[in-house]
C-alpha positions as CSV (number, residue, x, y, z in Angstrom):
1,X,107.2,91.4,95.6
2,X,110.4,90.5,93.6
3,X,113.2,87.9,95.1
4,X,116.3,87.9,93.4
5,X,119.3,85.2,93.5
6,X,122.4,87.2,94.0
7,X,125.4,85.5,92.6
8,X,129.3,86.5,93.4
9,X,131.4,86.4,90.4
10,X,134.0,88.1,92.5
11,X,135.9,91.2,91.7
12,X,136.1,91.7,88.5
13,X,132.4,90.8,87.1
14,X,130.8,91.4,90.1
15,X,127.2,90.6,91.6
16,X,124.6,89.0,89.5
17,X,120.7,89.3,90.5
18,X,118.6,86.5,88.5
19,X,115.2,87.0,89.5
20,X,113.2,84.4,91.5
21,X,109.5,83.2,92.2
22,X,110.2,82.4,95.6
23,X,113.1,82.5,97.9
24,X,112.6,78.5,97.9
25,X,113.6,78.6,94.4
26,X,116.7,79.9,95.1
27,X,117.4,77.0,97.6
28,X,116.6,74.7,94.9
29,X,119.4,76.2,92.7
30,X,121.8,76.2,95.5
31,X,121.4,72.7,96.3
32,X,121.3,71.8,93.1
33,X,124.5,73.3,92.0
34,X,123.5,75.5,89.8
35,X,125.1,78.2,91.7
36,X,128.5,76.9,90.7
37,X,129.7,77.4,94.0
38,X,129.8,80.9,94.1
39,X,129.1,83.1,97.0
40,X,125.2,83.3,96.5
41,X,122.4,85.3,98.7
42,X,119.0,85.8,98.5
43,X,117.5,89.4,98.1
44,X,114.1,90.5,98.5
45,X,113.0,93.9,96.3
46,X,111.3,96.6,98.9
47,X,109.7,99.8,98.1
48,X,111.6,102.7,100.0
49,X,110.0,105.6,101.3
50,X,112.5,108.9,101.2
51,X,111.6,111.9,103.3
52,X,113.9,114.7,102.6
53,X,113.4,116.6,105.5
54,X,115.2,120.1,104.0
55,X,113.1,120.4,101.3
56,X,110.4,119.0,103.5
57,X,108.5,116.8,100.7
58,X,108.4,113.0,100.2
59,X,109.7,110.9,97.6
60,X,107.6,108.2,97.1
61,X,110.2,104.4,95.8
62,X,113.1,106.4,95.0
63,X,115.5,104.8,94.6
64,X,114.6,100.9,94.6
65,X,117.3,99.4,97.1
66,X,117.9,95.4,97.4
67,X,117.7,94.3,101.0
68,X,119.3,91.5,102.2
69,X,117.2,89.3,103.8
70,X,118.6,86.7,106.7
């Protein structure tokens, strides 16, 4: 399982994801001030599960979403 440090750099640039061990290390960076006081959130990777129902067949982790994680 992947945990990602999501860091605002606002409209122009954008989201950035730095991968993390543990949502704890994200807290570390935040209190740390490493975030530079940007708008930051902590995503967890899943796996998603897609059923197309039309075409009635399953594709398996397509696509990979980020889901926020509160």
């Amino acid at each position: 399982m992947k945990y990602y440090l999501a860091l605002n750099h606002g409209s122009y640039e954008g989201w950035e994801l730095i991968e993390i061990k543990t949502p704890l290390d994200g807290v570390h960076q935040i209190i740390h001030g490493e975030t530079y006081g940007l708008e930051v959130k902590i995503l967890k990777e899943v796996d998603l599960l897609v059923n197309d129902k039309e075409e009635g067949r399953e594709m398996d982790k397509l696509p990979k979403e980020k889901v926020e994680v509160e």
